[in-house]
C-alpha positions as CSV (number, residue, x, y, z in Angstrom):
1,X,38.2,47.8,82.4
2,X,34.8,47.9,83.4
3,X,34.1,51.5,81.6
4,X,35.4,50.2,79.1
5,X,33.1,47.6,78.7
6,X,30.6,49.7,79.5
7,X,31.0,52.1,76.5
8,X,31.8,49.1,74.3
9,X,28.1,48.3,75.1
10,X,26.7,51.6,74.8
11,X,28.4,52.0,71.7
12,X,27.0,48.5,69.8
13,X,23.9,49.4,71.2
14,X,23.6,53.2,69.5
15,X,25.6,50.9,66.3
16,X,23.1,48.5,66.1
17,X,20.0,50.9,65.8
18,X,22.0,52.7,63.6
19,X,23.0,50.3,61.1
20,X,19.0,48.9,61.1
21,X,18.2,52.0,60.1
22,X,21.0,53.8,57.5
23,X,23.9,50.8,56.9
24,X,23.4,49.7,53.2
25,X,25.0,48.3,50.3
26,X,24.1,47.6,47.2
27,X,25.8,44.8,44.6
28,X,24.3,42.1,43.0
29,X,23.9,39.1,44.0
30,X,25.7,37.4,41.6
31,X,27.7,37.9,38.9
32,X,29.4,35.9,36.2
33,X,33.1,36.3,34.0
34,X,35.0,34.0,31.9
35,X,38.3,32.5,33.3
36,X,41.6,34.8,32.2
37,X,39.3,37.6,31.2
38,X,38.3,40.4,33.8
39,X,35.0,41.6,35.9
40,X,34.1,44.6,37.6
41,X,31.3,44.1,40.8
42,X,29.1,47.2,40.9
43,X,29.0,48.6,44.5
44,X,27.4,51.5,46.4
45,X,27.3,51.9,50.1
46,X,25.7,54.3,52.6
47,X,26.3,54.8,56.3
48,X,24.3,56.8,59.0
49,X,24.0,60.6,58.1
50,X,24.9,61.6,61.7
51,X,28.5,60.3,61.1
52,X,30.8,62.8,59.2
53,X,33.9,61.2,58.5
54,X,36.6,63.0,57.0
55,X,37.8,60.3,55.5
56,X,36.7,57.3,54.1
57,X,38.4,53.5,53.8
58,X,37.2,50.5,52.5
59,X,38.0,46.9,52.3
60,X,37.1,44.0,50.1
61,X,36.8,40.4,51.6
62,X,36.8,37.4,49.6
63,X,34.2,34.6,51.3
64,X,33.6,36.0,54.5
65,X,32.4,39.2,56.0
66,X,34.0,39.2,59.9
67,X,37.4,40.1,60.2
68,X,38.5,38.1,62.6
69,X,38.1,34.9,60.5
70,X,40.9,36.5,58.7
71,X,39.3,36.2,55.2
72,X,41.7,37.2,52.1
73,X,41.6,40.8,51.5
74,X,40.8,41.7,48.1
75,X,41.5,45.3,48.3
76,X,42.6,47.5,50.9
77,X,41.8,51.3,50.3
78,X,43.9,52.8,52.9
79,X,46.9,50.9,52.6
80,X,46.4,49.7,48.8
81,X,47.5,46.1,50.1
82,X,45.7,42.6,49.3
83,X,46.0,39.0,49.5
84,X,48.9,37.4,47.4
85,X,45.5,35.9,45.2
86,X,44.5,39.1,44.7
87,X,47.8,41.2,44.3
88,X,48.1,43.0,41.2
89,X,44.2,42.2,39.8
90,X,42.5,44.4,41.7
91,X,41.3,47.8,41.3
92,X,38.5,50.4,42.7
93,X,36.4,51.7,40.1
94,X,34.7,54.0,41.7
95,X,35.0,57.1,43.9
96,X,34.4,55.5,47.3
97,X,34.0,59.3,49.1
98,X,31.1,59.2,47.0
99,X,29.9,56.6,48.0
100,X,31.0,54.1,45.0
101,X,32.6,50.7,46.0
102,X,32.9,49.5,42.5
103,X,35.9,47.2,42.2
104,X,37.5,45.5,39.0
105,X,39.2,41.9,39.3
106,X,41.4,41.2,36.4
107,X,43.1,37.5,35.3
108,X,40.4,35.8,36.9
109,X,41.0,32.0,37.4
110,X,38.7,29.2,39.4
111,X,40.5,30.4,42.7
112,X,38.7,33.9,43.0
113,X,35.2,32.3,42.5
114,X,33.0,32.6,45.4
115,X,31.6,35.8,47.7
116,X,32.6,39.6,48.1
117,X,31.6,41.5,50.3
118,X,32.7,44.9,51.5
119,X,33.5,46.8,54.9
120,X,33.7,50.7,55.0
121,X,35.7,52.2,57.1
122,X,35.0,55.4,58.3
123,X,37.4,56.4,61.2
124,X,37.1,55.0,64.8
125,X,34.8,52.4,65.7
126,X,32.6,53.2,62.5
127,X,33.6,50.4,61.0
128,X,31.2,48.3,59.2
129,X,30.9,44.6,57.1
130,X,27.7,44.9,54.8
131,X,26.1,41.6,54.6
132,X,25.1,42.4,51.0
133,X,27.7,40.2,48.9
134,X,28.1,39.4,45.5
135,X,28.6,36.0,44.1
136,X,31.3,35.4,41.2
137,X,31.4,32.6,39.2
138,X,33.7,31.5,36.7
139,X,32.3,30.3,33.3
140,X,34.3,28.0,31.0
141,X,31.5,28.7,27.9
142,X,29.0,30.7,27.0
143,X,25.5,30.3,28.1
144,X,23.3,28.6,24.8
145,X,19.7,28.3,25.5
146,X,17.2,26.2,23.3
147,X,13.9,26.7,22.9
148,X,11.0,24.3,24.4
149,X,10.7,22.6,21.2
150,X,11.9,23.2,17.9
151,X,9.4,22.4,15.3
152,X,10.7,21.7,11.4
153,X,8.6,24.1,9.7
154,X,8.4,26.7,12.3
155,X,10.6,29.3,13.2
156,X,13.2,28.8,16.4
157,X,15.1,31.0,18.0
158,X,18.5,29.9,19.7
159,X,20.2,32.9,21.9
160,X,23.6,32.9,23.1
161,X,24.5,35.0,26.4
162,X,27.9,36.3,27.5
163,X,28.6,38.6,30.3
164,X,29.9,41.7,29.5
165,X,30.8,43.2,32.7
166,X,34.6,43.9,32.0
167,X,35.3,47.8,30.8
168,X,39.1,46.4,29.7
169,X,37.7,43.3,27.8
170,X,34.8,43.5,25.8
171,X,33.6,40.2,24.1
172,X,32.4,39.8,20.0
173,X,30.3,36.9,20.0
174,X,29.6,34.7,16.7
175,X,27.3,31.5,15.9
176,X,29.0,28.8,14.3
177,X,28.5,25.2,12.1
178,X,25.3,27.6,11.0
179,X,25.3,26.1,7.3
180,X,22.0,24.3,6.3
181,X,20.1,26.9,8.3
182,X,17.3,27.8,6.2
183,X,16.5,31.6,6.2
184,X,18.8,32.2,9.3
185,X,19.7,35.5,10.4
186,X,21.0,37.1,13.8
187,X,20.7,39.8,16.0
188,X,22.5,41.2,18.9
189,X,21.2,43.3,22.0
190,X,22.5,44.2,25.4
191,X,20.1,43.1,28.6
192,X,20.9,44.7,32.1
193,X,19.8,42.8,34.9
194,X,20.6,43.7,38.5
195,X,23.9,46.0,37.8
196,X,24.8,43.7,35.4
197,X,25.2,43.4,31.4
198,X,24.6,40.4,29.3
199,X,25.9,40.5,25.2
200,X,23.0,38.5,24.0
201,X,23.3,36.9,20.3
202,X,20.2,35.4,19.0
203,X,20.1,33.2,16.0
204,X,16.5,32.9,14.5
205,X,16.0,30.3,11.2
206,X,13.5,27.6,9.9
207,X,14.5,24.4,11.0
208,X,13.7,20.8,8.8
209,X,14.6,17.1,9.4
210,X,17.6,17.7,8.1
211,X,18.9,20.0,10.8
212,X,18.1,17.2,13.6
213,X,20.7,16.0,15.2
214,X,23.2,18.9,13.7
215,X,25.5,21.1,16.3
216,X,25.5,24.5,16.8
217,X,27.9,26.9,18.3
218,X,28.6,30.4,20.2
219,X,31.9,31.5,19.7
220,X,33.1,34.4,22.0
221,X,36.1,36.3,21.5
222,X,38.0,39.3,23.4
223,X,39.6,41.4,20.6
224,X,43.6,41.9,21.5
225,X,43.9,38.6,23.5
226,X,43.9,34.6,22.3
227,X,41.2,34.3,24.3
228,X,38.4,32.1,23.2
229,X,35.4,30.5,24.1
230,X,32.5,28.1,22.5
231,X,29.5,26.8,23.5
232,X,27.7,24.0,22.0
233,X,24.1,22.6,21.6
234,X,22.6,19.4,19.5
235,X,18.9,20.6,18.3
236,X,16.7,17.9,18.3
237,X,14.0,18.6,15.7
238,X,10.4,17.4,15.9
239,X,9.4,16.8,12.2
240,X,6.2,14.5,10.8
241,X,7.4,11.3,9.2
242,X,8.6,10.8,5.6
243,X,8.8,7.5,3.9
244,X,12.4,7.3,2.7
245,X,12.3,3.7,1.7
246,X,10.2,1.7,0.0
247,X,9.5,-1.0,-3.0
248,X,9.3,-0.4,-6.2
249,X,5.7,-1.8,-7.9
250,X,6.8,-5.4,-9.3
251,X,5.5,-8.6,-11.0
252,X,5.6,-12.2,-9.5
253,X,4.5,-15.2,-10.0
254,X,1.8,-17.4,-7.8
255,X,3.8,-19.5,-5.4
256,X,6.5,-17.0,-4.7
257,X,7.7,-15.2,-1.9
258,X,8.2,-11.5,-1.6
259,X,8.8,-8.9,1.1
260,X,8.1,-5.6,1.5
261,X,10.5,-2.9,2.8
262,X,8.8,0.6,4.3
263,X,11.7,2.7,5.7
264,X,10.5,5.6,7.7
265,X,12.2,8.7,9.1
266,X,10.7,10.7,11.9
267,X,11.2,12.5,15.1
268,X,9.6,11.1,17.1
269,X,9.2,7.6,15.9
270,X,6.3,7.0,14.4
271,X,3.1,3.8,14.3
272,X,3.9,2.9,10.7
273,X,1.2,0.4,9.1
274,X,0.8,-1.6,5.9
275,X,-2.6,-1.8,4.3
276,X,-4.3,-3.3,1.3
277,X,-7.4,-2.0,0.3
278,X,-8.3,-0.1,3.2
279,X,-7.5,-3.1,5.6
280,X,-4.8,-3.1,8.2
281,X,-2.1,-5.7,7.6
282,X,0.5,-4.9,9.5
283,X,1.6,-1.9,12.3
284,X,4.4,-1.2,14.6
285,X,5.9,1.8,16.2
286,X,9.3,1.4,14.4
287,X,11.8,3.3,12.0
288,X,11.3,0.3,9.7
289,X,8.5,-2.2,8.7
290,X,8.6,-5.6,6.2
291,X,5.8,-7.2,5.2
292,X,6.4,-11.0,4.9
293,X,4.1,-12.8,2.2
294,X,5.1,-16.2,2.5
295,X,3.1,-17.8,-1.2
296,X,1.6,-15.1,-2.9
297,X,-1.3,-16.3,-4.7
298,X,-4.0,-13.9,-7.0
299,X,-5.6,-12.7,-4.0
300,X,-2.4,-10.6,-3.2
301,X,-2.5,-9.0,-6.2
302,X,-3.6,-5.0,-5.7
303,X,-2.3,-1.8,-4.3
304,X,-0.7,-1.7,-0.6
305,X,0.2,1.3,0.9
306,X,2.8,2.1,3.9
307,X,1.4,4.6,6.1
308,X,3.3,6.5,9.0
309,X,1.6,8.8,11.7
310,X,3.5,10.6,14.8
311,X,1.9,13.8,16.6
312,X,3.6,16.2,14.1
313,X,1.5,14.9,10.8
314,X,0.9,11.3,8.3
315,X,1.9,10.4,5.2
316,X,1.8,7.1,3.3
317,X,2.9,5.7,-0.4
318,X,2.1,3.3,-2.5
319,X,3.1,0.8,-4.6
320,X,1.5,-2.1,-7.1
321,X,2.4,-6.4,-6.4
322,X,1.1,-7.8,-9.4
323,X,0.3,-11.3,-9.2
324,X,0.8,-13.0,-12.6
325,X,-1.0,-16.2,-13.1
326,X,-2.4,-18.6,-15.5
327,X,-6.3,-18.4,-16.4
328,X,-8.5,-20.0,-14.3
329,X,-11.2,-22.9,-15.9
330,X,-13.5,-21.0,-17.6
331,X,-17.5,-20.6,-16.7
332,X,-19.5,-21.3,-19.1
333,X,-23.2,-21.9,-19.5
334,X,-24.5,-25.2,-19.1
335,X,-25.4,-27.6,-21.5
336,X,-28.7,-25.6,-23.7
337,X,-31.2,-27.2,-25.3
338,X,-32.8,-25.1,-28.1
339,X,-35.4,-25.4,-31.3
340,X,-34.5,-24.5,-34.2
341,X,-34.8,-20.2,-35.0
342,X,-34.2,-19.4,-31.2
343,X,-31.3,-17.0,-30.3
344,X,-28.7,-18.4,-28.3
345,X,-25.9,-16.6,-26.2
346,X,-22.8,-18.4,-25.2
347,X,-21.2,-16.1,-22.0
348,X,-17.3,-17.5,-21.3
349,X,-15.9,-15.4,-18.7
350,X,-12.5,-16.4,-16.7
351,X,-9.8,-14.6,-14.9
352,X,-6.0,-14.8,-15.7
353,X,-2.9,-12.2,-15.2
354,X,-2.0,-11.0,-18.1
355,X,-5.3,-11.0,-19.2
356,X,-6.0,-13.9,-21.2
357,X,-6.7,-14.1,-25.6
358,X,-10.6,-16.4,-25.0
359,X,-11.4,-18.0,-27.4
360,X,-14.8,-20.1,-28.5
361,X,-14.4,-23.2,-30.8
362,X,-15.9,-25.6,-32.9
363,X,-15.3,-28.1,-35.0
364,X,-11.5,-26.7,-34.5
365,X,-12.8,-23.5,-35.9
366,X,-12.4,-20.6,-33.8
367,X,-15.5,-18.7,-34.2
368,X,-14.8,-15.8,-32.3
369,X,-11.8,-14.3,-30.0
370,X,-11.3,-11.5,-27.6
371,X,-7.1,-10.2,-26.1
372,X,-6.6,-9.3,-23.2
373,X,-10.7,-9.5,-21.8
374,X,-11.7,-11.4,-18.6
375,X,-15.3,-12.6,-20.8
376,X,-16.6,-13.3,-24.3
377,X,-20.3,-13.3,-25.3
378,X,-21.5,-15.2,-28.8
379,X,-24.7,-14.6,-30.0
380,X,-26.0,-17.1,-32.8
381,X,-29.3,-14.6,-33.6
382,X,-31.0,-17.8,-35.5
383,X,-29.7,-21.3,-35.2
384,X,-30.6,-24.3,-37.3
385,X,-29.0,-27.2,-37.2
386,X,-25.8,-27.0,-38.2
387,X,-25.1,-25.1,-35.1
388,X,-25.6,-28.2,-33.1
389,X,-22.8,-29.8,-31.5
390,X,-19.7,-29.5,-28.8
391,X,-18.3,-25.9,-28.0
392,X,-15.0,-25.2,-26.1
393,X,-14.2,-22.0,-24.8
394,X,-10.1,-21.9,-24.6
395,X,-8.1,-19.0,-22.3
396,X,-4.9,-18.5,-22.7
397,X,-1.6,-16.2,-21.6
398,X,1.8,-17.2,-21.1
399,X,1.6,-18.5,-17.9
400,X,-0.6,-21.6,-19.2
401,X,-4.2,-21.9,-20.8
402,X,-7.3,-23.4,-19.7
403,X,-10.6,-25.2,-21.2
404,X,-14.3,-26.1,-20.7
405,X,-16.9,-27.0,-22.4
406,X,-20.5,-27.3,-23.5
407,X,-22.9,-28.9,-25.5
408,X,-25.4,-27.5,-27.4
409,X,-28.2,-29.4,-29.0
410,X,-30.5,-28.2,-31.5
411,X,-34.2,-29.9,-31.9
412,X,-35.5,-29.5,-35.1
413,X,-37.9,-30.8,-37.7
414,X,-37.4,-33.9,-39.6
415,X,-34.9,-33.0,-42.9
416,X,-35.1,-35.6,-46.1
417,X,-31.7,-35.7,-47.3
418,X,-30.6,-35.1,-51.0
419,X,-29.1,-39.0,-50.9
420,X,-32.6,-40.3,-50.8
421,X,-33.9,-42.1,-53.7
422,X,-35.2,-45.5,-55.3
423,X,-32.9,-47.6,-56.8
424,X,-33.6,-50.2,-59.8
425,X,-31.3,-53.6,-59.7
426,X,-32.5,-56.3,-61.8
427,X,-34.5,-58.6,-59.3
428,X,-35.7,-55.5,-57.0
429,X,-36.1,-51.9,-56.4
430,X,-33.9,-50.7,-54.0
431,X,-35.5,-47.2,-51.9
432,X,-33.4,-45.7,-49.3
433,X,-34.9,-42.4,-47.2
434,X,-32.2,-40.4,-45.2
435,X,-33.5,-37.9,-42.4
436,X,-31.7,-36.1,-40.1
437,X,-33.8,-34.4,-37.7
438,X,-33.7,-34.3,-33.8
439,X,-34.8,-35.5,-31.8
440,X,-35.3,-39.1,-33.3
441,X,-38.1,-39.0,-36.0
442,X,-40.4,-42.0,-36.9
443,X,-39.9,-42.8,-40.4
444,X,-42.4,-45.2,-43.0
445,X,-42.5,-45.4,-46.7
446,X,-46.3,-44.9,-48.3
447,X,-47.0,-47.1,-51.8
448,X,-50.1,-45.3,-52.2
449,X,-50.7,-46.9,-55.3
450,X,-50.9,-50.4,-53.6
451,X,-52.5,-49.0,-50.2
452,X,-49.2,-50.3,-48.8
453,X,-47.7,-49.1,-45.7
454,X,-43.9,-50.1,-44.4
455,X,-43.3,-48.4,-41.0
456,X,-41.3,-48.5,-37.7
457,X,-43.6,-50.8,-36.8
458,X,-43.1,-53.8,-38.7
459,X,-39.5,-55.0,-37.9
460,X,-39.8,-57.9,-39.8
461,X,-39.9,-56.3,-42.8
462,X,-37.6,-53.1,-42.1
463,X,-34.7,-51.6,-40.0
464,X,-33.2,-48.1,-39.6
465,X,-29.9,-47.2,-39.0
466,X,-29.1,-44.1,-36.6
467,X,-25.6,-42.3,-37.0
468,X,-26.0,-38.9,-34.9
469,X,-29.0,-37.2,-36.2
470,X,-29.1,-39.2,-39.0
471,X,-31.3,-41.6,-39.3
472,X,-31.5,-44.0,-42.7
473,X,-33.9,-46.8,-44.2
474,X,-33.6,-48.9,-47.0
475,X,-36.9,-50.6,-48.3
476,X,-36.2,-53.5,-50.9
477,X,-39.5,-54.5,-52.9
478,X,-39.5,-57.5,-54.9
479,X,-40.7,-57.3,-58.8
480,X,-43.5,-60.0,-58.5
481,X,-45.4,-57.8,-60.5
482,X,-45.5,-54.1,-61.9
483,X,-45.3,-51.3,-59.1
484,X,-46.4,-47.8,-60.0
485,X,-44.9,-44.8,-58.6
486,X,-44.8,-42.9,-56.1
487,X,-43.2,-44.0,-53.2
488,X,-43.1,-41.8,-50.3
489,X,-41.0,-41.3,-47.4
490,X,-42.9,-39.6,-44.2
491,X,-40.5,-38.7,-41.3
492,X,-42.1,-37.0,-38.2
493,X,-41.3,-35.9,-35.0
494,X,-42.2,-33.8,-32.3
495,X,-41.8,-30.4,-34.1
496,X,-42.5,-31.5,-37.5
497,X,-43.7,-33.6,-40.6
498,X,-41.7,-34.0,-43.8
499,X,-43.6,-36.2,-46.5
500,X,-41.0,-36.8,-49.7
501,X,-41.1,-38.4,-52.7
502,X,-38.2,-40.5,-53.3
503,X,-36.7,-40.1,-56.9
504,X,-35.9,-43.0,-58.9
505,X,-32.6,-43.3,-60.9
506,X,-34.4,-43.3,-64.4
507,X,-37.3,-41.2,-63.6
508,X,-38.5,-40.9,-67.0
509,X,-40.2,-44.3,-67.1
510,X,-42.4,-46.6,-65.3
511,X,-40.9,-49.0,-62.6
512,X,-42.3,-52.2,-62.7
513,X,-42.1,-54.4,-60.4
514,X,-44.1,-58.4,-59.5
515,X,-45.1,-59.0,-56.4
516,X,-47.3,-61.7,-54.6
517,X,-50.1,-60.9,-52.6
518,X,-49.7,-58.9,-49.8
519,X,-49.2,-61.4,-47.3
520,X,-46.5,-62.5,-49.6
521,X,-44.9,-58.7,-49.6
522,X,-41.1,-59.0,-48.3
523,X,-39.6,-56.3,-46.5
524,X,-35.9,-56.1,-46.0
525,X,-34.5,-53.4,-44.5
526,X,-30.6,-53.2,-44.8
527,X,-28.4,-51.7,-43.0
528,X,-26.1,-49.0,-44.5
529,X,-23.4,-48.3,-43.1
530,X,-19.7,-48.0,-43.6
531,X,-17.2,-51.1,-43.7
532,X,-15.2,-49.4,-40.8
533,X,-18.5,-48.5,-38.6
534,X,-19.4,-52.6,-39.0
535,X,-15.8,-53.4,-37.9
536,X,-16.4,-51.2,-34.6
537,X,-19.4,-52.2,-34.1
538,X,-18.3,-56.0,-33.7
539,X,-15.5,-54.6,-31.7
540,X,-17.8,-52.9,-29.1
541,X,-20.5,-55.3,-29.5
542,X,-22.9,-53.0,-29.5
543,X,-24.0,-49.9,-31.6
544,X,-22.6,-46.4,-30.5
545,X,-25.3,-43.5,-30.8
546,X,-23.9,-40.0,-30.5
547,X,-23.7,-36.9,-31.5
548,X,-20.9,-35.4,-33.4
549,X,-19.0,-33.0,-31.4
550,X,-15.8,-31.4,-32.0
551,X,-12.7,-32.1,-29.5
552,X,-9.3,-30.1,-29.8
553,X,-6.4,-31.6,-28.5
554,X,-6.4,-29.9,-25.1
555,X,-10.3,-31.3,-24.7
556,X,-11.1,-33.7,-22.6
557,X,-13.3,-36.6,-24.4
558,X,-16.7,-36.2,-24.0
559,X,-19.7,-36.8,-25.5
560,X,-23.8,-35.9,-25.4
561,X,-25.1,-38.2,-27.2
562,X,-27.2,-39.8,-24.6
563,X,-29.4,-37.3,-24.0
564,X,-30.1,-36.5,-27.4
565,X,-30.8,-39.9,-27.4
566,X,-33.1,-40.2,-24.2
567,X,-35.2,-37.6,-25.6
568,X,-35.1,-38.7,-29.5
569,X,-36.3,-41.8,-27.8
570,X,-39.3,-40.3,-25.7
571,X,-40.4,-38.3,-28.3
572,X,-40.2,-41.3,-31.3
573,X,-42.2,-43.2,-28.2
574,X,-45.1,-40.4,-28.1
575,X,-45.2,-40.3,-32.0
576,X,-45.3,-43.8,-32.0
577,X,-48.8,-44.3,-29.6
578,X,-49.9,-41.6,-31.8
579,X,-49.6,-44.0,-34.7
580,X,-51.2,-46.6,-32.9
581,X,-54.2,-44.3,-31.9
């Protein structure tokens, strides 16, 4: 027993440095088949060249290389036995006296996945396990790779890989659910990687947003058998937003409420924003974004735009709110005061939505018009007289119409109206002068004849009546005795003199008229005046000086009078210390 030993040591000694030196497989590592189909495990083997079998054996384990863990034999060589898994599936490939271990595996199922490895037998104690193994694994689908990132605009590339490592069963492989695919197209090659072959199927096209989300699929087939197999993948396309959503431009009124929609489609979501004229309303990283506007007065009107930005690119629209309203009070210039031959502009400008017809009136005359214009400018080149009075500039659209006004007053030189004259009754002679002048003139009738002077002042013997700008006086002379012509009426103000002769009604002959000495002379001034004005003027109590300005319906009463009146006043004043003087 104890030689025996002996040798047994002698002989794993002079095994082991053999087998450190010349025992060798080669297999790879791992290698991959689909359930039902078949593989076949390249092998190759080499022993110490001192040993010269005559023969050689080999035997295939399944999961572990010692023998006396009794692991399933694959493939027995010398007895062409095998495991009950194994019986019937297996087969050597190659020409194991030379060296060739190669072994085929058909009807694989989940059972026979897991490690091979291979034990020569070589007569005697030359018996070896190689701890080179190969790895099997069953696959249920191919193997469908993405790329990194696929980019709409940009070409990707999608392969699908299937081992092809079965001499009986060789696989077609085909990419399905391919429609949309913009400029698609696919290629096939065959990689070797370790002993092994891969069928590789590569599908290259130019994705868009509307291939996000879609499925694509390897289909692999084994011509003669029902055998099939898919693989699937969901692309997830990175694209730059696009605004799929959004209003339309509209019209409202002021006092409403409106909301705006901005839908926005993008991978990945984008900040989406609302502005108005350049400023930032509203943002939020979100698919979709409303802008609220509660009361939408004027100052909403304008142009908004929805903009959206994510890492792949920006884009925005626009769209129009218009904000329809009725014009605003007009501006106009302040009350002017102007002499007579001066130009005079009269600017009206106001803002309404529509644009508004403006208008500028007087005496309910429209004297000029402008459609659909925010201002109106009237330029009266020379103005007399007749251009004084009340103007009203009116807007209007269909939403409503606004007013304002303004006064303008003219100052001119004192006018003798054509109604001024002498009138003979049969006790007196009746002379009445008429002047219309502003501001206020200072009126007195001459009797040249009679070195006789009737002015302002001397109210005991005179009066004048003011009605606007007019001003009238009625002298009434006695006949005491005869009275020679002429009798003149002198009216003067500030910016003029006008020195008349009042007419008589039969101007072809001599008035005569008796009157007592001077002393004796009496003046009565009358007042003219229409019955109606007398009956207002008990009604008020008082007498009512004003100019006369126009008023339209949708005018507000108003009147200037006063201050033509202040300054006919201040002025008659001045002329009057002149007088004195």
């Amino acid at each position: 027993m104890a030689w025996r030993w002996h040798t047994l040591l002698l002989l794993w000694i002079f095994t082991d440095g053999a087998l450190s030196r010349q025992w060798a497989a080669w297999m790879p590592q791992s290698i991959s088949a689909f359930r039902e189909t078949c593989v076949s495990i390249p092998c190759t083997f080499d022993y110490p060249k001192d040993i010269r079998p005559s023969i050689i054996h080999g035997i295939w384990y399944f999961n572990s290389p010692y023998p006396k863990n009794l692991p399933p034999v694959v493939l027995k060589t010398k007895t062409n036995t095998a495991h009950d898994n194994y019986m019937g599936r297996t087969k050597l490939l190659g020409d194991i006296q030379e060296y060739n271990c190669t072994i085929q595996i058909d009807r694989l199922n989940m059972d026979l996945q897991g490690k091979y490895y291979f034990r020569v037998d070589l007569g005697g104690y030359n018996q070896y396990t190689y701890s080179e193994h190969a790895n099997l694994y069953m696959l249920d689908e191919p193997f469908v790779s993405l790329p990194p990132e696929i980019v709409s605009g940009s070409e990707a590339e999608l392969t699908c890989r299937v081992p092809d490592n079965c001499p009986d069963m060789k696989p077609t492989v085909n990419w399905m659910e391919i429609e949309g695919l913009e400029h698609h197209s696919v290629y096939a090659s065959l990689e070797e990687s370790g002993s092994t072959w891969t069928q590789v199927s590569t599908l290259k096209f130019i994705p868009s947003y509307k291939n996000n989300g879609q499925r694509l699929s390897c289909k692999v087939n084994f011509p003669g058998t029902d055998t099939e197999y898919k693989g699937f993948v969901t692309m997830n396309v990175k694209y730059a937003p696009r605004i799929v959503d959004i209003n339309s431009s509209f019209e409202t009124t002021e006092g409403t409420k409106v909301v705006f929609v901005c839908v926005v489609d993008s991978n990945p979501v984008s900040q989406v924003g609302w502005y108005k004229e350049g400023a930032l309303i509203k943002e939020e990283f979100t698919g979709n974004l409303t802008l609220e506007l509660d009361y939408v007065t004027f100052n909403h009107d304008g142009i908004y735009i929805c903009a959206a930005e994510n890492e792949y690119g920006r884009t925005n629209k626009t769209m129009g709110l218009a904000v329809m309203y009725a014009p605003w009070k007009p501006s106009v210039n302040s009350s002017v005061v102007a002499m007579e031959g001066e130009t005079v502009t009269i600017l009206c400008n106001t803002q309404g939505n529509p644009d508004p017809v403006i208008s500028i009136v007087k005496d309910k005359q429209v004297l000029t018009s402008v459609i659909f214009e925010n201002e109106l400018v009237l330029e009266i080149p020379a103005i007399t007289h007749e251009h004084d009075g009340e103007y009203w500039c009116t807007a209007e659209n269909q939403y409503g119409q606004s007013n304002s006004s303004f006064n303008l007053t003219v100052v001119f030189s004192p006018l003798v109206l054509p109604e001024s004259q002498c009138t003979i009754s049969k006790d007196a002679v009746q002379c009445m002068c008429s002047v219309k002048a502003n501001p206020d003139p200072f009126i007195l009738f001459e009797l040249p004849e009679m070195n006789l002077t009737v002015s302002e002042g001397d109210p005991d013997f005179r009066y004048s009546q003011r009605n606007g700008y007019i001003v009238s006086s009625i002298l009434t002379l006695q006949k005491d005795k005869d009275l020679q012509k002429p009798i003149l009426c002198t009216a003067v103000n500030l910016y003029g003199k006008k020195v008349q002769e009042l007419p008589f009604q039969d101007s072809d002959t001599l008035v005569w008229a008796k009157v007592g000495p001077v002393g004796a002379v009496v003046v009565f001034v009358i007042l003219v005046a229409v019955g109606g004005y007398f009956i207002k003027t008990r009604e008020k109590k008082k007498i009512t000086e004003s100019s006369s300005f126009i008023q339209t319906e949708a005018s507000p009463t108003s009147s200037s009078g006063n201050g033509k009146k202040n300054l006919g006043k201040k002025e008659s004043g001045e002329i009057s210390s002149l007088e004195g003087k």
